[in-house]
KETOR-665449 format. One line per field, with one value per residue (C-alpha): residue number from 0; residue in one letter; chain; y, x negated, z. Coordinates in nm, 4 decimals, padded with zeros to 6 digits. Layout:
<lumlums>
resi <- c(NUM / ...)
resn <- c(a / ...)
chain <- c(A / ...)
v <- c(Y / ...)
u <- c(X / ...)
w <- c(Z / ...)
</lumlums>
This chain:
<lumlums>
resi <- c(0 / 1 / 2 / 3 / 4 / 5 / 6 / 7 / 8 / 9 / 10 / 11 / 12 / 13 / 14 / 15 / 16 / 17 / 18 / 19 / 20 / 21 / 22 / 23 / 24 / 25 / 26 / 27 / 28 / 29 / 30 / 31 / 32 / 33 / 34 / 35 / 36 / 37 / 38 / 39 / 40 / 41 / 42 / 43 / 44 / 45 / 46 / 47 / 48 / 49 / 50 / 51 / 52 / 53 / 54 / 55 / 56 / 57 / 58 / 59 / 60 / 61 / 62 / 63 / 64 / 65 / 66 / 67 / 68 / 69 / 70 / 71 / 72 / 73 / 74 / 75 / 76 / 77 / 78 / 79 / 80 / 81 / 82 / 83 / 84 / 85 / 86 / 87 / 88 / 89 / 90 / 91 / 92 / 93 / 94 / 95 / 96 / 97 / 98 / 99 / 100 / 101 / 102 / 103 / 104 / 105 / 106 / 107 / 108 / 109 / 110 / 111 / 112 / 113 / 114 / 115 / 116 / 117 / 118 / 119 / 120 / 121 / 122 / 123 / 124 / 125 / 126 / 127 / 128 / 129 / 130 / 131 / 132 / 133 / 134 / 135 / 136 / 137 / 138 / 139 / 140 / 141 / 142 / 143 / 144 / 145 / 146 / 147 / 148 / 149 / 150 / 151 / 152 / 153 / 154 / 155 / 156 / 157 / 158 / 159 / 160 / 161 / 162 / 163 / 164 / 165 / 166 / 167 / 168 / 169 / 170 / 171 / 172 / 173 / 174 / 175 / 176 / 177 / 178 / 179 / 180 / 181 / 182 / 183 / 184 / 185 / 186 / 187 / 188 / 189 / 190 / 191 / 192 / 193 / 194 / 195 / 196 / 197 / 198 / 199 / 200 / 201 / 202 / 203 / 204 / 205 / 206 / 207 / 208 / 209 / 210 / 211 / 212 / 213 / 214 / 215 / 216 / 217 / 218 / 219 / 220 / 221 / 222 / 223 / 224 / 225 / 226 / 227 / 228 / 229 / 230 / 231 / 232 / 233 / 234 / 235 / 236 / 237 / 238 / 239 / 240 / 241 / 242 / 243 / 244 / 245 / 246 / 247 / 248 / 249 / 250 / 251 / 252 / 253 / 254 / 255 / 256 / 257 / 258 / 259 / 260 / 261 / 262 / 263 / 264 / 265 / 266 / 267 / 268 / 269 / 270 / 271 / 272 / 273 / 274 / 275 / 276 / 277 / 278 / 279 / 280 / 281 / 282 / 283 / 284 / 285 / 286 / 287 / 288 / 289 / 290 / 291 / 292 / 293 / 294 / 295 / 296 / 297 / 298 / 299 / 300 / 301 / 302 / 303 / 304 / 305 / 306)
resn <- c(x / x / x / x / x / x / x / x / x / x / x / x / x / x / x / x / x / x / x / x / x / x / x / x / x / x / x / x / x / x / x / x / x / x / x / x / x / x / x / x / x / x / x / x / x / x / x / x / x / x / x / x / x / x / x / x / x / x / x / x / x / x / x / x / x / x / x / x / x / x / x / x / x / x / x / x / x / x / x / x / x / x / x / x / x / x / x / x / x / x / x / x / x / x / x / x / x / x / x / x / x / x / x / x / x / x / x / x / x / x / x / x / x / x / x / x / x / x / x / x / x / x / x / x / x / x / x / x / x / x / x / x / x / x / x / x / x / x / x / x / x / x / x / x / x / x / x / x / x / x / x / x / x / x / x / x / x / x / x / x / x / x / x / x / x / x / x / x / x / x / x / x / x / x / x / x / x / x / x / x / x / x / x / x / x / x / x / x / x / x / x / x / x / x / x / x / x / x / x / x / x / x / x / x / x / x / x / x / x / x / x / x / x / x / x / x / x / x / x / x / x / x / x / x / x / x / x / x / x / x / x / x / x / x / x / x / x / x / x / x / x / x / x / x / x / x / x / x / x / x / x / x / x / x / x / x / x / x / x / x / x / x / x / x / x / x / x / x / x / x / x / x / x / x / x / x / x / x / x / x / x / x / x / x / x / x / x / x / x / x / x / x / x / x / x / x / x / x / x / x / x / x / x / x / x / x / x)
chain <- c(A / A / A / A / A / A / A / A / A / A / A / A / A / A / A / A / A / A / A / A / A / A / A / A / A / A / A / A / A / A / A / A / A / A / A / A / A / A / A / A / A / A / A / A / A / A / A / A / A / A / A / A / A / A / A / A / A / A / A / A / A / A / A / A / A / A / A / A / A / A / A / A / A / A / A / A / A / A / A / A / A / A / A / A / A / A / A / A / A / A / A / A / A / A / A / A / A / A / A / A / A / A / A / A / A / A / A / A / A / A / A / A / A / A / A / A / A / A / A / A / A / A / A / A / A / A / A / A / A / A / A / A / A / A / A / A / A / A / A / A / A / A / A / A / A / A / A / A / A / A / A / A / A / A / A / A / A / A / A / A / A / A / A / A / A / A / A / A / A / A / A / A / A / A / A / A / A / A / A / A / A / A / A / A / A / A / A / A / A / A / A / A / A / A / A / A / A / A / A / A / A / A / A / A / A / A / A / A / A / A / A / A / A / A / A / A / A / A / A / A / A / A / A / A / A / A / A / A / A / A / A / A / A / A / A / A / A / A / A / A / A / A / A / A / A / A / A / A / A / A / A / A / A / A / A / A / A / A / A / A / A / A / A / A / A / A / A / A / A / A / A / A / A / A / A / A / A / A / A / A / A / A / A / A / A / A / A / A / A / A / A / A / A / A / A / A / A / A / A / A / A / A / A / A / A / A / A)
v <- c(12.1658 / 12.3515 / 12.1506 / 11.8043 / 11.9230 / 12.0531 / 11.6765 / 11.5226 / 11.6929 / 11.7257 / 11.2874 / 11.2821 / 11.4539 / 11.2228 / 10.8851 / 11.0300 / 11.1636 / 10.7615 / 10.6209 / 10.8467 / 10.8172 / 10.3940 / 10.3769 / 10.5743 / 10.3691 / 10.0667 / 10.2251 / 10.2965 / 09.8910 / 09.7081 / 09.4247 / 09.3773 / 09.4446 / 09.1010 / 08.9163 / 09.0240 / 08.9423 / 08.5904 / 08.5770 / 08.6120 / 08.3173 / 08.4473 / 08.1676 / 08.3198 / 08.3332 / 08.5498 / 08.7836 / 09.0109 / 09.1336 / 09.3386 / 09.6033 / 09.7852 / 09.8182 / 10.1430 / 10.3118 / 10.2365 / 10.3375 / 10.6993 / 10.7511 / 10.6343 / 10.8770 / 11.1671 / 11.0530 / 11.0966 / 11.3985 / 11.5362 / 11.6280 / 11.4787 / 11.1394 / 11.0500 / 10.9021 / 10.6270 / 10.6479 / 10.5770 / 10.3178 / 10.1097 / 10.2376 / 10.0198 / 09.7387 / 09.7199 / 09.7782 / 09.4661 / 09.2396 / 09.3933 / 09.3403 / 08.9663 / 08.8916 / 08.9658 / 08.8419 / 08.5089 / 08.5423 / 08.6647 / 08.3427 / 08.0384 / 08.1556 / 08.3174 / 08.6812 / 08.9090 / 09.2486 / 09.3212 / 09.4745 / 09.6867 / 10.0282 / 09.9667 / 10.1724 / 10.3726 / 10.1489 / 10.3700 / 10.2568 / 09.8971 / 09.7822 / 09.4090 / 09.2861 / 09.4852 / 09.8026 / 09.7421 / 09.6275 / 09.9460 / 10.1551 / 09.9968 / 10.0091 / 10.3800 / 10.4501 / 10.1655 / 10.4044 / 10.7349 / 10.6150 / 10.5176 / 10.8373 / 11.0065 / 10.7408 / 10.8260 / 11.2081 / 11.2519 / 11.3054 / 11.1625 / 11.4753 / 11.5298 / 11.7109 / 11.5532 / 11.5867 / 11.9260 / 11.8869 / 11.9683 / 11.7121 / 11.4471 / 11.5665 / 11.5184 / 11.1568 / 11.0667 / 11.1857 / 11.0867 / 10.7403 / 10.7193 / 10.8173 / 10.6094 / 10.3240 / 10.3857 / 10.3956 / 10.0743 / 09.8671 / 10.0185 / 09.9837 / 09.6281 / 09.5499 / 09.7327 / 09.9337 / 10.3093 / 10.3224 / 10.1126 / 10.0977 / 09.8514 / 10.0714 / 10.1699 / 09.8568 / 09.9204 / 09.9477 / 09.8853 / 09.6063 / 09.3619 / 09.3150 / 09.6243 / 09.6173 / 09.3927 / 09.1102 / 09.0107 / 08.7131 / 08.5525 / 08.4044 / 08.4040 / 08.2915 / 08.3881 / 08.7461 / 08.7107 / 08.4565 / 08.6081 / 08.4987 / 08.6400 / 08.6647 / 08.5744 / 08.7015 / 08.5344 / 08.4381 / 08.0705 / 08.2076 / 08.4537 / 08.4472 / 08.6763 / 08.4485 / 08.1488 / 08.2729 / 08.3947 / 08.0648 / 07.8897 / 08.2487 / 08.2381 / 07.8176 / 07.8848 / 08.1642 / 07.9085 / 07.6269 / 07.8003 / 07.8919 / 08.2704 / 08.3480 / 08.1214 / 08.0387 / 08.1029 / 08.1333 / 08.1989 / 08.3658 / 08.3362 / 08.2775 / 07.9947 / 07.6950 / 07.3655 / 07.2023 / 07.4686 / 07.4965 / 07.0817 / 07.1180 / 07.4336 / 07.2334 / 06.9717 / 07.1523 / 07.3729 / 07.1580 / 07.4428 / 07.3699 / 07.6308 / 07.6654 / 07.8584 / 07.9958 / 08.0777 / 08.3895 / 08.5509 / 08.7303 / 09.0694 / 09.0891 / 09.0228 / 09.2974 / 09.5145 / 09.3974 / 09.4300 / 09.5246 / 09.3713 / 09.0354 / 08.8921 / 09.0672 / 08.9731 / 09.1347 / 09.0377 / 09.0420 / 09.0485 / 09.0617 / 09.1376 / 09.4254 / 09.4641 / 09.5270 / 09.4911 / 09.4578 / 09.3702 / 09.3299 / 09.1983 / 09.0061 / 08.8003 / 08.8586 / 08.5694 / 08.4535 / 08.6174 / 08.9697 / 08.9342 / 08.8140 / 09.0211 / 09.3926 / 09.3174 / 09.1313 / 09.3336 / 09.6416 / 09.6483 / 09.6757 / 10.0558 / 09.8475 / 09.9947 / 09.7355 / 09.7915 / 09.6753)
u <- c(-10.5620 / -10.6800 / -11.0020 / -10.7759 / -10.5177 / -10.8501 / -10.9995 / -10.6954 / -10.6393 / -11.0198 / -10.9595 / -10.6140 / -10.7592 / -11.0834 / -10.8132 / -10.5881 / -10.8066 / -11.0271 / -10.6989 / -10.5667 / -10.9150 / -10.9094 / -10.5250 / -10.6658 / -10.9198 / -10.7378 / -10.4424 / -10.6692 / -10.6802 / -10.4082 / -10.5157 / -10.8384 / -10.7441 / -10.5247 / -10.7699 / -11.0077 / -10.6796 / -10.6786 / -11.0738 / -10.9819 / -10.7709 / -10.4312 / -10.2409 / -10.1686 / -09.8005 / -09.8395 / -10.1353 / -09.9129 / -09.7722 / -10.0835 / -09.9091 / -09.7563 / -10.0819 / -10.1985 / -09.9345 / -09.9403 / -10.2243 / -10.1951 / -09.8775 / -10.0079 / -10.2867 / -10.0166 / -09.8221 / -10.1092 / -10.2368 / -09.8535 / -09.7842 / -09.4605 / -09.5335 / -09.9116 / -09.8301 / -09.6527 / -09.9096 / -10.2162 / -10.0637 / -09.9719 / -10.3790 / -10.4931 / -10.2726 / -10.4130 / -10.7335 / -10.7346 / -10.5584 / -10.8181 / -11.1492 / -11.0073 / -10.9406 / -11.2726 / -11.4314 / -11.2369 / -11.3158 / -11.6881 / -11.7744 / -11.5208 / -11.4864 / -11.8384 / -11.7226 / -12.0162 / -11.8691 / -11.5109 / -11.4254 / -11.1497 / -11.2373 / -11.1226 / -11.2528 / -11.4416 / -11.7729 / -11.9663 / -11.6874 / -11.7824 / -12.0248 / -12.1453 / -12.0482 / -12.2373 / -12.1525 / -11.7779 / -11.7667 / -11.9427 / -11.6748 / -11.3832 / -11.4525 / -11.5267 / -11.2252 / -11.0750 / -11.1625 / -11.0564 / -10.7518 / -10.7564 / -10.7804 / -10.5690 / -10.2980 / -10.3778 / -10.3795 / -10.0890 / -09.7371 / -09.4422 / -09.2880 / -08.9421 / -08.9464 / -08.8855 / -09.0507 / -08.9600 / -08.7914 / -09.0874 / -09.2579 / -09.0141 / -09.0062 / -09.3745 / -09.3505 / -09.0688 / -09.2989 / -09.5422 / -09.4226 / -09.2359 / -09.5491 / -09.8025 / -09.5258 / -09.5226 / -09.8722 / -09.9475 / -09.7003 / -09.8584 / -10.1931 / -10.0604 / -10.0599 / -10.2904 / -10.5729 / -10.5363 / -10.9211 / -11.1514 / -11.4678 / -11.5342 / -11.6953 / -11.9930 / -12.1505 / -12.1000 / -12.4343 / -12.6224 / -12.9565 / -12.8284 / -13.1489 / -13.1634 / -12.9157 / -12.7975 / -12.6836 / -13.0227 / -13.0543 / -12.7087 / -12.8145 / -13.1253 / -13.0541 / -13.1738 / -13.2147 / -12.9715 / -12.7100 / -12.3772 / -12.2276 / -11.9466 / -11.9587 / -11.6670 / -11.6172 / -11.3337 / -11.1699 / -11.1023 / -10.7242 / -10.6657 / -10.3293 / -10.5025 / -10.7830 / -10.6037 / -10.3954 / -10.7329 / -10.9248 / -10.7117 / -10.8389 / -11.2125 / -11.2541 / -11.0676 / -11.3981 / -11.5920 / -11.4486 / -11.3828 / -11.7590 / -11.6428 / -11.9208 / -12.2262 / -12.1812 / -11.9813 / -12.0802 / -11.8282 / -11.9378 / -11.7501 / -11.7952 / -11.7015 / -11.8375 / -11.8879 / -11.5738 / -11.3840 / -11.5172 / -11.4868 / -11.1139 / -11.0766 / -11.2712 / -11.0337 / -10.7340 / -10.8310 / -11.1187 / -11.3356 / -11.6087 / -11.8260 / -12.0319 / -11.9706 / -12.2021 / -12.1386 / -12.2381 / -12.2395 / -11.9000 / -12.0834 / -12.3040 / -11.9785 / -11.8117 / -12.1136 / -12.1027 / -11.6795 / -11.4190 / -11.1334 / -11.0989 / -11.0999 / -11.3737 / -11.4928 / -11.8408 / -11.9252 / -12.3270 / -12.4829 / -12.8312 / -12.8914 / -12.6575 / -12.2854 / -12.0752 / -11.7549 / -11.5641 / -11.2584 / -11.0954 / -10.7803 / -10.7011 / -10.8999 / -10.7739 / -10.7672 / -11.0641 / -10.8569 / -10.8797 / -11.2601 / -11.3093 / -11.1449 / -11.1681 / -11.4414 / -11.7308 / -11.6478 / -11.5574 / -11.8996 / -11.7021 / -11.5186 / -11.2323 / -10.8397 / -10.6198 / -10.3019 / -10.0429)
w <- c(15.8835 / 15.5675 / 15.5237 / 15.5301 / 15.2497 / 15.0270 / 15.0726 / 15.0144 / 14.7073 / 14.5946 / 14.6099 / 14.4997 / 14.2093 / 14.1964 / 14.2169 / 14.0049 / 13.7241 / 13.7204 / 13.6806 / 13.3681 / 13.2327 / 13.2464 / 13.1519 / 12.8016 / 12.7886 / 12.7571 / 12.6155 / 12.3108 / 12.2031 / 12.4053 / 12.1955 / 12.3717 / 12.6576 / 12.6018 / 12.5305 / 12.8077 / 13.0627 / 12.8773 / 12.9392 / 13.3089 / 13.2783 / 13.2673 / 13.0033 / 12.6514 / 12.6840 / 12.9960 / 12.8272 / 12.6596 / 12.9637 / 13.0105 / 12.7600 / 13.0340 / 13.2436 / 13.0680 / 13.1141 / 13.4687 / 13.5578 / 13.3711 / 13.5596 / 13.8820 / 13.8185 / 13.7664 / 14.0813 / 14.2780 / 14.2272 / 14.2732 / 14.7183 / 14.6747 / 14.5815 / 14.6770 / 14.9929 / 14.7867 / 14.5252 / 14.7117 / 14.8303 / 14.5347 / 14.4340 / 14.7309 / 14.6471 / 14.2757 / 14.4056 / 14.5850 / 14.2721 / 14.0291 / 14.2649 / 14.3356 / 13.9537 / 13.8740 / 14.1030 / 14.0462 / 13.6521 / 13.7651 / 13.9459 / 13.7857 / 13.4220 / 13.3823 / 13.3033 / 13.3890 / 13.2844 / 13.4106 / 12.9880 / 13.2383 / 13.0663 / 12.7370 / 12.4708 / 12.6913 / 12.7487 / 12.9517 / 13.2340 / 13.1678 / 13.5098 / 13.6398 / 13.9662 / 14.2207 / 14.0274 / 13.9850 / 14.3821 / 14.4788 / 14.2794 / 14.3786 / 14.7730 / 14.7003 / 14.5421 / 14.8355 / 15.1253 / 14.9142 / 14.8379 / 15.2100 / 15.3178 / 15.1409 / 15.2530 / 15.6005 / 15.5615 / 15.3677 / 15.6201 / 15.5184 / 15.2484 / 15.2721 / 14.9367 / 14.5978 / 14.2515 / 14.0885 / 13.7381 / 13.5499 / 13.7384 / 13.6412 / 13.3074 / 13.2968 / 13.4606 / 13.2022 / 12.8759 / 12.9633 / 13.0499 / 12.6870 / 12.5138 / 12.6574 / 12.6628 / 12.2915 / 12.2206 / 12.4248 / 12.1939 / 11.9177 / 11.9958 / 12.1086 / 11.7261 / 11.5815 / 11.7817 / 11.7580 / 11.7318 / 11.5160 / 11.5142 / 11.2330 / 10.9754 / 11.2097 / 11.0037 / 10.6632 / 10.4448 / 10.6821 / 10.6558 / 10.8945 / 11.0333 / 11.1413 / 11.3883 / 11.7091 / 11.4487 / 11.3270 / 11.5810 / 11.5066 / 11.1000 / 10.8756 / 10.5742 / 10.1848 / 10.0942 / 09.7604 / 09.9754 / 10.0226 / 10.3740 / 10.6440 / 11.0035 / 11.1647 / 11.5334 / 11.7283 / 12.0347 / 12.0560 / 12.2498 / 11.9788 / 11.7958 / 11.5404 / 11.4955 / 11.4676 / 11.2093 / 11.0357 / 11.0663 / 10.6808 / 10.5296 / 10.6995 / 10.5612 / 10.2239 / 10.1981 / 10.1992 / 10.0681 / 09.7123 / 09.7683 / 09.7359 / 10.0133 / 10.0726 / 10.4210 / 10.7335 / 11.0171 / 11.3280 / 11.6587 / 11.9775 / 12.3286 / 12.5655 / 12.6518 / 12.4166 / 12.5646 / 12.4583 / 12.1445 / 12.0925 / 12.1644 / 11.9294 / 11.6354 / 11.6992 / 11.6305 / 11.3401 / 11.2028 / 11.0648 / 10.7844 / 10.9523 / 11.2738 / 11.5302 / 11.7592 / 12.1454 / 12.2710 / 12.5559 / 12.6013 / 12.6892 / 12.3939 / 12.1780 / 12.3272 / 12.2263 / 11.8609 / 11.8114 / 12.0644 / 11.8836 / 11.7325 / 11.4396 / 11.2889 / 10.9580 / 10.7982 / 10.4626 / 10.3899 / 10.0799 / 10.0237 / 10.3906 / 10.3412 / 10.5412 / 10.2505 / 10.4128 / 10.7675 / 10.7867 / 11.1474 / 11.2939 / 10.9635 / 10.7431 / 10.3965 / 10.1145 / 09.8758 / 09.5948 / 09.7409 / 09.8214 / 09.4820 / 09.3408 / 09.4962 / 09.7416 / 09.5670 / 09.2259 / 09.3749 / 09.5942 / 09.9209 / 09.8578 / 09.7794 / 09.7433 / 09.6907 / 09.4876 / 09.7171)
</lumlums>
């Protein structure tokens, strides 16, 4: 009898501590994790609705590892376990999606088919188990435990409408002054050593990017950079139909939705190179020619601006 209540809570603890860890993760930059449930092929207007996965998945994790509620627990685990193999799976063989992005910020998580399969029928028969060991407890949650639930809900509720708008991590100026070709972006332009031109990272679904796209072409139009050139991912029907709307004056190039996940994890993100150099980044916003001309390009990139 002892040795069954150790495993169930040595993988109540397992369950519960993955699922605290991943709700973090994506809790971190709700944003992405948005657009990576609109990569799946869940419709824009219904995207946003993935701000109250994170907390969901912490709380689960805290339910589970509690006696009095990880009966109940393990069994909404095996449920979601189920909807997030067979949305991937879905995404993994009709929209092209080879890495399920459902980590968040935490990339080391990230894993291709056969490794996100293996985890999630491990965790599948743990959660299992523990369904199947734990008896039906007649006690309730204690009032500490409740008043853990509750902040913990209203905090990472908070957070996740926060990070909704802007992420509560960025990672943007991991580029600045560095030789572009010295990093993962070499293959994406060549162009003159003294040319000055941006690299504009987007999501064709965006909201963010859309509203960036006048900013991005007035760049280029007022010739305040050399050349744009956009990088996204998709196919070239998508892309037709997105040129078709907004009617860019740059190209765009399509890459792989993985390796733009390794470059930025939020979109839009703008870098501005000069002389092979990244000067600037600028992410979830694209600001006007006026402030790149005049606090950017003048200021050398360590820009403040005055309002």
């Amino acid at each position: 009898m002892k040795s069954k209540t150790l495993l169930q809570y040595i993988l109540a603890i397992l369950i519960g501590g993955f699922f605290i860890i991943s709700g973090v993760g994506k809790i971190l930059n709700v944003g992405q994790l948005i657009e990576t449930i609109q990569n799946y092929g869940v419709p824009p207007f219904l995207a946003p609705a993935a701000i109250f996965l994170p907390p969901l998945e912490i709380i689960l994790g805290i339910l589970i590892i509690m006696p009095a509620t990880r009966k109940a627990a393990s069994g909404v685990v095996l449920m979601l376990l189920l909807i997030f193999t067979g949305a991937y799976l879905y995404a993994h063989f009709f929209r092209g999606v080879q890495g399920c992005g459902c980590s968040g910020e935490f990339s080391f998580l990230d894993m291709n088919l056969p490794e996100l399969l293996v985890r999630n029928a491990v965790l599948f028969v743990m959660a299992l188990a523990v369904f199947r060991i734990s008896g039906s407890v007649k006690t309730s949650l204690l009032r500490w435990q409740k008043a853990l639930v509750f902040v913990v809900a209203v905090l990472s509720s908070t957070a996740a409408g926060a990070s909704s708008v802007e992420p509560l991590v960025q990672g943007k100026d991991k580029w600045i002054g560095e030789d572009i070709y010295s990093t993962s972006l070499s293959h994406i332009i060549s162009t003159n050593r003294d040319s000055t031109y941006l690299l504009f990272f987007y999501n064709m679904d965006c909201p963010h990017c859309w509203d960036a796209i006048e900013n991005v072409k007035a760049l280029q139009r007022k010739n305040v950079v050399d050349k744009v050139v956009g990088c996204s991912f998709g196919n070239d029907a998508s892309l037709s139909r997105f040129e078709s709307y907004f009617h860019p004056n740059f190209e765009t190039k399509l890459l792989p939705v993985e390796e733009l996940r390794t470059i930025t994890r939020s979109v839009p993100l703008a870098l501005l190179v000069r002389r092979d150099t990244i000067m600037y980044a600028e992410q979830g916003k694209v600001s006007s020619p006026l402030i790149y001309q005049k606090y950017v390009l003048k200021k050398g990139g360590d820009i403040h601006i005055p309002f």
